[in-house]
Backbone bond lengths (Angstrom), bond angles and torsions (degrees), N, CA, C in turn:
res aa  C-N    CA-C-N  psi(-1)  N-CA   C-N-CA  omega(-1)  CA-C   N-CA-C  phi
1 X - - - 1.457 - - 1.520 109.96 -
2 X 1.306 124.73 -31.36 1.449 125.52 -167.90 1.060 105.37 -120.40
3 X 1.487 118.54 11.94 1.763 116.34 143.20 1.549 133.51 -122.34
4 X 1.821 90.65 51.46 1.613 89.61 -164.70 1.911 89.96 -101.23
5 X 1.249 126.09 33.90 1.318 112.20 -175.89 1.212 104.44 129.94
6 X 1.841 135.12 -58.40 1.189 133.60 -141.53 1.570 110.50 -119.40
7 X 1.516 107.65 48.28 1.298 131.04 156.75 1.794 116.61 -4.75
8 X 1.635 92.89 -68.65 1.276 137.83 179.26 1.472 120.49 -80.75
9 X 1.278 122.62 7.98 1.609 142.84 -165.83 1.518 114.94 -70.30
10 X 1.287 104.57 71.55 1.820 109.43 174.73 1.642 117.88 -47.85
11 X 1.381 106.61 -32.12 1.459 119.37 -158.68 1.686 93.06 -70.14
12 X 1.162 123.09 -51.52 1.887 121.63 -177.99 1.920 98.42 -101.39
13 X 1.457 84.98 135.15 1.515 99.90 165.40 1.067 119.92 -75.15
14 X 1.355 131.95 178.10 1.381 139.73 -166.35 1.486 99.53 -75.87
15 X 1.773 108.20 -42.70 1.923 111.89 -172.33 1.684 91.75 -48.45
16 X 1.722 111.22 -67.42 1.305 121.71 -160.02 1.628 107.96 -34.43
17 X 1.857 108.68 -65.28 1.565 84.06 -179.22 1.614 119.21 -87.15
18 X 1.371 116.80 32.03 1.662 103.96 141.59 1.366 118.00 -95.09
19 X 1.887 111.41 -18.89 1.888 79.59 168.35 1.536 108.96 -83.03
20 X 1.161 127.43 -23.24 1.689 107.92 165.97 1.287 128.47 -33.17
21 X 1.637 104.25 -59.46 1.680 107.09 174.22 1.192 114.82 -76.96
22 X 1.096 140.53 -27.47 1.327 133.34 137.34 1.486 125.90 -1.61
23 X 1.382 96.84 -94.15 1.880 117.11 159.51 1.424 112.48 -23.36
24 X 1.029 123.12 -28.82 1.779 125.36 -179.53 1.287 94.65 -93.58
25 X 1.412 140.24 -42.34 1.238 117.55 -176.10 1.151 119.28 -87.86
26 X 1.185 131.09 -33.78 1.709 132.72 146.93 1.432 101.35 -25.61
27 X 1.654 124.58 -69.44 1.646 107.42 -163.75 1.692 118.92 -55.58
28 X 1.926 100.09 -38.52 1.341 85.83 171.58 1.382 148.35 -67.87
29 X 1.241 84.26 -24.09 1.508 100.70 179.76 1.592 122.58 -87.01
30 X 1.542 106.59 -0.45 1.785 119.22 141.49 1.072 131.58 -64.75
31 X 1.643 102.17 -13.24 1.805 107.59 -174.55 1.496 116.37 -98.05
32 X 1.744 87.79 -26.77 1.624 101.49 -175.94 1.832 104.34 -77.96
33 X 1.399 123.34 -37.34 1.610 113.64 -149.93 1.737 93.18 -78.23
34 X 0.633 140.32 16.65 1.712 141.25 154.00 1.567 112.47 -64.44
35 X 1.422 87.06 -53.28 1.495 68.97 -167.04 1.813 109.15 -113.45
36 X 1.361 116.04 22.48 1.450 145.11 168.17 1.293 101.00 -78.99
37 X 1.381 129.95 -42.68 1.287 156.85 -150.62 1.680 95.16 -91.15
38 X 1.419 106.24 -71.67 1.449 101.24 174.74 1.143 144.16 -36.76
39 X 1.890 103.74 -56.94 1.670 119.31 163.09 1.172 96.52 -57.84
40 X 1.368 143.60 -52.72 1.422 118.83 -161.70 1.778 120.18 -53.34
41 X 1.301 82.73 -50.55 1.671 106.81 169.87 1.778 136.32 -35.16
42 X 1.975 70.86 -34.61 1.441 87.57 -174.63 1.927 115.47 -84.18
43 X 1.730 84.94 -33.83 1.685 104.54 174.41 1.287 111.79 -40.90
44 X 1.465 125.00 -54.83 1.119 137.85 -97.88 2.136 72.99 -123.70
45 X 1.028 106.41 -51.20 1.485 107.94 163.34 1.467 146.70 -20.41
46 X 1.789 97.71 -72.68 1.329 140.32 136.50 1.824 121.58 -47.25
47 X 1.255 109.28 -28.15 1.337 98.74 151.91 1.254 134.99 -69.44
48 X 1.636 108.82 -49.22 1.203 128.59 -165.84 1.559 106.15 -83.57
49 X 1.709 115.20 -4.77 1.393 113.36 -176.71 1.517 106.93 -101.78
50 X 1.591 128.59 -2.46 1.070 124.67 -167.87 1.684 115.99 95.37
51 X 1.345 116.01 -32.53 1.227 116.63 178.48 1.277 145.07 -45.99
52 X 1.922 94.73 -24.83 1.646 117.72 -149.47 1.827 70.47 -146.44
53 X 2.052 105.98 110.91 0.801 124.93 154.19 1.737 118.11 -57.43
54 X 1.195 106.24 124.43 1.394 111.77 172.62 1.331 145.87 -159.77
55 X 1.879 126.66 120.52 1.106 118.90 -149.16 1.916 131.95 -51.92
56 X 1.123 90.29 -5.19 1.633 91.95 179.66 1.453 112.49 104.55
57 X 1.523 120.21 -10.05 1.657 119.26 160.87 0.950 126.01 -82.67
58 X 1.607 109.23 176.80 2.180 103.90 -166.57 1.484 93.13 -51.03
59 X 1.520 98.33 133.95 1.418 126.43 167.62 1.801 98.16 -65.81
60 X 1.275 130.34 -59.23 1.629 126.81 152.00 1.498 113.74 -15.81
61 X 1.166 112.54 -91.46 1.386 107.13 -179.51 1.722 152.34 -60.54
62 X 1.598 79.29 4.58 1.310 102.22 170.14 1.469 106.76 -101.72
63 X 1.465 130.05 -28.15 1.202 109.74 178.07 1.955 114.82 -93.40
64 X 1.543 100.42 0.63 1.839 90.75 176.66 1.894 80.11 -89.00
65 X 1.260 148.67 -54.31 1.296 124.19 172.41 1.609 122.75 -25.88
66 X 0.997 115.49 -55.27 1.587 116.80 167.10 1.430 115.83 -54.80
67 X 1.242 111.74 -39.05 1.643 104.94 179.83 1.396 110.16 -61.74
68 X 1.626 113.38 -43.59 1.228 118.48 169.47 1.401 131.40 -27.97
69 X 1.697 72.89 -52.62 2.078 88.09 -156.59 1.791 99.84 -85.92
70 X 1.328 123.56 29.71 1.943 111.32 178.86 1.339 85.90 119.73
71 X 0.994 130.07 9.93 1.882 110.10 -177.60 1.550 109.87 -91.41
72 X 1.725 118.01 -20.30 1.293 118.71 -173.62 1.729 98.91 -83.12
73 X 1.075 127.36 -15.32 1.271 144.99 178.61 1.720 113.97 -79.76
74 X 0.994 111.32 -57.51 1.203 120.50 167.05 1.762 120.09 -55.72
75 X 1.826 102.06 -49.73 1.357 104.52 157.96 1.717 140.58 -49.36
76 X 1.078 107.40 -39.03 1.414 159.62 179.93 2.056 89.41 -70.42
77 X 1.155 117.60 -59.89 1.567 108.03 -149.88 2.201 83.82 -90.46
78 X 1.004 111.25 -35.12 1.492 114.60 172.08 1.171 120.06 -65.89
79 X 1.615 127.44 -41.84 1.297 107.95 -172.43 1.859 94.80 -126.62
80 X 1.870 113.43 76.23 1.469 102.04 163.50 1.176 138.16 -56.36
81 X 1.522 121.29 -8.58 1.666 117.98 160.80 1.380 126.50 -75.18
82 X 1.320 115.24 -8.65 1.488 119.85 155.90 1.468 114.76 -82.62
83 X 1.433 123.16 -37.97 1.228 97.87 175.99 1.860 123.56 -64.63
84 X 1.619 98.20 -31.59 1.557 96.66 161.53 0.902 126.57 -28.85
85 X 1.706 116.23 -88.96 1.542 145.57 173.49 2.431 95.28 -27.74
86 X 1.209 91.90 -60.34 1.713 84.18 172.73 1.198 128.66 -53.72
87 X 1.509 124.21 -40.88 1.061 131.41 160.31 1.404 132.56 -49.88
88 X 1.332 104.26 -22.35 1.896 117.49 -164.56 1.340 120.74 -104.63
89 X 1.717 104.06 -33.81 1.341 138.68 159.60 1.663 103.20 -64.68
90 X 1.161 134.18 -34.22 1.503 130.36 176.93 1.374 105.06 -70.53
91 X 1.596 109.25 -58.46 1.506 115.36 -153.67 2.135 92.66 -70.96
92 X 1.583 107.95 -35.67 1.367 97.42 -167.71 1.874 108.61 -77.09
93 X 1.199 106.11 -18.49 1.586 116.61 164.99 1.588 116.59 -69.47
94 X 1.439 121.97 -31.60 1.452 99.36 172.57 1.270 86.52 -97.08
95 X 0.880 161.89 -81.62 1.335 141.48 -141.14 1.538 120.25 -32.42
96 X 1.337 102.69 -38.68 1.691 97.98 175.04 1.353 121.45 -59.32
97 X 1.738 105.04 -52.55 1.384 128.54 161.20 1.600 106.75 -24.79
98 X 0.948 117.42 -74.26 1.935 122.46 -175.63 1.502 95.18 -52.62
99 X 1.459 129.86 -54.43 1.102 125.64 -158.77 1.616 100.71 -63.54
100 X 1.326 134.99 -61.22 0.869 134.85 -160.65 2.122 118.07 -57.71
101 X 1.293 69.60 -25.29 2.220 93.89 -166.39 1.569 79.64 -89.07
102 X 1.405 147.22 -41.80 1.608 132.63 157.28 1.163 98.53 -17.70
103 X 1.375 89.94 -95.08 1.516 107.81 -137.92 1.776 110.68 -64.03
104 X 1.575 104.99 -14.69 1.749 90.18 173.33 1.298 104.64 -81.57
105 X 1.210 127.29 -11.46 1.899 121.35 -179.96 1.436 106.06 -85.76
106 X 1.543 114.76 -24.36 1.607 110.42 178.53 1.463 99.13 -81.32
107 X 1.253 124.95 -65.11 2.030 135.14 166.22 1.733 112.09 -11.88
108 X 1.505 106.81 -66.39 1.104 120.49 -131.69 1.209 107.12 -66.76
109 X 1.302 151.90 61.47 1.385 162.22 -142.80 1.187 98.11 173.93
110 X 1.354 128.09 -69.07 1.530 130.04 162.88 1.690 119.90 -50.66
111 X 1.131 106.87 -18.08 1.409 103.20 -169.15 1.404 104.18 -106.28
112 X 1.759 118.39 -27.66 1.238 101.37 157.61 1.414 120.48 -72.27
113 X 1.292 119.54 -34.36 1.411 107.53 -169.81 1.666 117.06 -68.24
114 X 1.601 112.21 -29.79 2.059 119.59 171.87 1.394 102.95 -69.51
115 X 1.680 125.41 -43.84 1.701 108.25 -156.36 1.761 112.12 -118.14
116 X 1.772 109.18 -7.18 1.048 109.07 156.97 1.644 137.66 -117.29
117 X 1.098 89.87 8.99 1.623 117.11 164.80 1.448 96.38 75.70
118 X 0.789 121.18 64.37 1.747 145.70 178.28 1.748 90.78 56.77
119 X 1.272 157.23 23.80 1.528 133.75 166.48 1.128 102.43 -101.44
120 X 1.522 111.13 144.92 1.634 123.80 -168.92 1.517 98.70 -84.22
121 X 1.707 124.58 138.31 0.780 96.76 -144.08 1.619 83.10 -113.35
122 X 1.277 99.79 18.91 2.001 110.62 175.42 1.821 118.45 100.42
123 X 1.030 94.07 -158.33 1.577 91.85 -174.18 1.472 105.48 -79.44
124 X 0.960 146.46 152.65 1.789 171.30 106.26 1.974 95.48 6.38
125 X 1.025 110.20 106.90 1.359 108.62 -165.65 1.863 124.50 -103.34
126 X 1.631 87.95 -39.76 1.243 126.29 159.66 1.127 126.22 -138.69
127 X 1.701 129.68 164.47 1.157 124.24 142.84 1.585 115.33 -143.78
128 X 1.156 93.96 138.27 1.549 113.56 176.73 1.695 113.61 -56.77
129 X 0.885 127.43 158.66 2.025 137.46 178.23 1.032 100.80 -139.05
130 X 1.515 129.74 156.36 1.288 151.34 111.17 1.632 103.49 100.11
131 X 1.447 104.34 44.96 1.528 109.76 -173.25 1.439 105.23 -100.23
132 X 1.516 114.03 7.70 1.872 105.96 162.89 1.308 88.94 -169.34
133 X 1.693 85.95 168.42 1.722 103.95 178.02 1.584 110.24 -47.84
134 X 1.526 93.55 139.87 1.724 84.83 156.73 1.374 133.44 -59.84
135 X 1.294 127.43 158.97 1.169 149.24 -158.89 1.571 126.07 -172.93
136 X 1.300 114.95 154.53 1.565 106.51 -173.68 1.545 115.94 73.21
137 X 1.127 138.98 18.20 1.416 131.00 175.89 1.901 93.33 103.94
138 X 1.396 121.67 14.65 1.414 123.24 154.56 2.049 93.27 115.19
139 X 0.852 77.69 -2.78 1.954 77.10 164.44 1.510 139.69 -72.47
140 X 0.793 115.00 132.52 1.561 132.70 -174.13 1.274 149.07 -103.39
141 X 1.451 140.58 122.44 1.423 124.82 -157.61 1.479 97.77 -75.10
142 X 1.488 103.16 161.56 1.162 131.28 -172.10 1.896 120.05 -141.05
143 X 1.058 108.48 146.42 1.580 97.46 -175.17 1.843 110.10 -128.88
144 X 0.981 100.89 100.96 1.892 125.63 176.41 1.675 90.39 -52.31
145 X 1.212 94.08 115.44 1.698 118.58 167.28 1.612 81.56 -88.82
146 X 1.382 124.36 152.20 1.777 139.79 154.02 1.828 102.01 -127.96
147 X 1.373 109.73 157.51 1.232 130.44 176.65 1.590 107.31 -49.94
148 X 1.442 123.89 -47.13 1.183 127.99 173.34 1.298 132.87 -32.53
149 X 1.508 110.33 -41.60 1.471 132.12 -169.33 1.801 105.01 120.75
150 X 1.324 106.97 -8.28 1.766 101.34 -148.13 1.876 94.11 -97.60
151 X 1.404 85.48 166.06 1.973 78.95 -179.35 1.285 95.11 -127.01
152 X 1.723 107.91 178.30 1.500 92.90 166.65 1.968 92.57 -151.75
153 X 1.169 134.61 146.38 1.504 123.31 179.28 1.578 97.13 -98.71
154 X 1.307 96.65 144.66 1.684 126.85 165.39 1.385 98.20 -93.06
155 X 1.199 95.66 127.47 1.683 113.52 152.76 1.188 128.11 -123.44
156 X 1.612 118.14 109.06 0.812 107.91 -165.41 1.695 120.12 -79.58
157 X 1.382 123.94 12.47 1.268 130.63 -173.97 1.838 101.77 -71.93
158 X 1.566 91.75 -50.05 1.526 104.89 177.13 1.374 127.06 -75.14
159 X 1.482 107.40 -21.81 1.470 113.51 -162.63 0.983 120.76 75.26
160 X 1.419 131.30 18.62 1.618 116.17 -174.15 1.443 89.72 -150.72
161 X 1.441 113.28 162.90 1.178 133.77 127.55 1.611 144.56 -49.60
162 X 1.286 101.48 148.41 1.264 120.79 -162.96 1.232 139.58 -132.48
163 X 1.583 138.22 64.33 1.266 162.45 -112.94 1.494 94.78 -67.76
164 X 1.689 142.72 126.54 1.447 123.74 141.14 1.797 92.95 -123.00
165 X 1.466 92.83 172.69 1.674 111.06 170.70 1.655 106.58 -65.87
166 X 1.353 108.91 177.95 1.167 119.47 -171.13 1.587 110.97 -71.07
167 X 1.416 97.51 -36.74 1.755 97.43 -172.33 1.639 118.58 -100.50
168 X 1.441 96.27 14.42 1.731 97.80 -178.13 1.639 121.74 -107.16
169 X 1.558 101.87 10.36 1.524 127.85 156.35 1.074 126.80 -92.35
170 X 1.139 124.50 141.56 2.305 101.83 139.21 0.930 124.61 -52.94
């Protein structure tokens, strides 16, 4: 996200592109807790059945230690259609990311002048993720926090932005 060109990018704050990259790790890590969930599930089984010697501490924290220690690897070498799906879900998550940070740097002249009545309404402060189903090739609206207080939602159905007041968002 913060090497698609705008190194130097006054228009988004530093918060803004961490919730971008953010948003990519949130999606992946929707793809992964299925089956994070399972092995745990399964641990936790095998403990309680006698099977799976074990010292008597959180059964939890013994298995994100294992993930630590070669277990995401092991997960990873067992189930290669998740690493796919992770892989595809990354590359199709930044891509939106760039797309979206496009088109408000190509817009944003037009978009101040239709939804803020020509006042700039400052730098891009935040942005919100994952506030509806995907759509558009797996894309998602998003809502531009600005320095002002004011927000505005991207849609990506339309491609554009979409001016509201400060208090008529989350």
């Amino acid at each position: 996200i913060t090497d698609a060109g705008y190194d130097d990018d006054t228009l988004f704050s530093d918060d803004a592109r961490d919730d971008l990259a953010s948003a990519i790790v949130i999606r992946v890590t929707e793809i992964a807790i299925p089956s994070l969930f399972t092995n745990f599930a399964t641990l936790r089984k095998l403990v309680e059945t006698g099977a799976v010697e074990h010292d008597g501490s959180d059964i939890f924290k013994a298995y994100i230690a294992a993930l630590r220690e070669g277990g995401f690897k092991r997960l990873f070498l067992e189930r290669p259609v998740l690493v796919r799906l992770i892989a595809q879900e990354t590359q199709r998550a930044t891509v939106e990311m760039r797309e979206a940070r496009d088109r408000f740097h190509g817009d944003r002249d037009a978009v101040i002048e239709a939804y803020f009545s020509g006042r700039d309404p400052g730098a891009v402060t935040s942005v919100q993720t994952g506030l509806s189903d995907p759509h558009n090739g797996g894309r998602r609206v998003m809502i531009y926090g600005f320095e002002n207080g004011e927000k505005a939602v991207y849609n990506p159905d339309r491609s554009t932005l979409m001016q509201s007041g400060p208090s008529a968002l989350p």
